[in-house]
N, C-alpha and C positions, 0 to 999 in steps of 0.2 A: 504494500500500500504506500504511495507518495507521502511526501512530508507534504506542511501545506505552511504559507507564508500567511499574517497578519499583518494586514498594511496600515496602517493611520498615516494620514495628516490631517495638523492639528491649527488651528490659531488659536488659542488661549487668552480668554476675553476676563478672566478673574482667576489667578495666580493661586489664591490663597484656595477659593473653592478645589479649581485643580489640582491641586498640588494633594489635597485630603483623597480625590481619584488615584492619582500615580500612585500613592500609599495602599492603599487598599485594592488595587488591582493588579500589583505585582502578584501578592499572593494567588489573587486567583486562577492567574495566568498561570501559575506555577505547579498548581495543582492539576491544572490540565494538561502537564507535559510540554508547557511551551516556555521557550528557552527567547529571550531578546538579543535582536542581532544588532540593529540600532535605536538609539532612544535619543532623538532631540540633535544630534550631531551636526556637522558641518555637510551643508552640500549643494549644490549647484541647479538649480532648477531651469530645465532645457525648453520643457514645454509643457504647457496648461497654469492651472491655478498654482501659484507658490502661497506655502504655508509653510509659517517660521520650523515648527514641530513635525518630524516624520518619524518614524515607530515604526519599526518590523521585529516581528516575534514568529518565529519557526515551533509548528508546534505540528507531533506524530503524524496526523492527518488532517483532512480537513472536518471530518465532523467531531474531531477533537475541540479543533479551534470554534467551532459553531455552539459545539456543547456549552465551551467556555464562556460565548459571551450570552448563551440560554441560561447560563448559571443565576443559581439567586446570589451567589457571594458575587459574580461580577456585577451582574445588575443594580446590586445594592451599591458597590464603588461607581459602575457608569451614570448612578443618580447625582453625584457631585461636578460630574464631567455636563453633564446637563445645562446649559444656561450660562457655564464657564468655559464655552468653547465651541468651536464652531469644528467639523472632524466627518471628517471622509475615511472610510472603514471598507475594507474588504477582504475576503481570504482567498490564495490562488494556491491550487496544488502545485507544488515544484513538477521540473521535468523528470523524466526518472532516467 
């Protein structure tokens, strides 16, 4: 079965609300097997929408990653991410 990628980008409209998200959705992430490859880093936006914040999390498969954010512990973090952020979300299987 393919590993499957976690994509966000983020603009971050309330720091302090966010930032109680990044805390309590590491764990969640964690518990689904999914591992971060970037978080917020440096990078170069070629084409489309540029958002400050981009986020990839590799996680077993993809309805690993789906469970993950079906979960009530993410859910309960992505409540903070709510209203503090504006986030483009997707999961793609890797190639294999």
């Amino acid at each position: 079965m393919p590993t499957a990628l976690w994509i966000a980008h983020v603009t971050v409209t309330d720091a302090e609300a966010y930032g109680k998200y990044a805390v309590a959705a590491g764990p969640a992430i964690a518990a689904h097997g999914g591992k971060f490859l970037a978080r917020g880093g440096r990078h170069v936006q070629l084409e489309g929408t540029d958002r400050p914040r981009n986020v990839v999390a590799r996680f077993p498969s993809l309805e690993a990653a789906v469970a993950c954010y079906n979960s009530a512990e993410y859910q309960a973090a992505l409540a903070h991410a709510k209203g503090a952020s504006i986030r483009d979300l997707c999961v793609v299987e890797e190639a294999e």
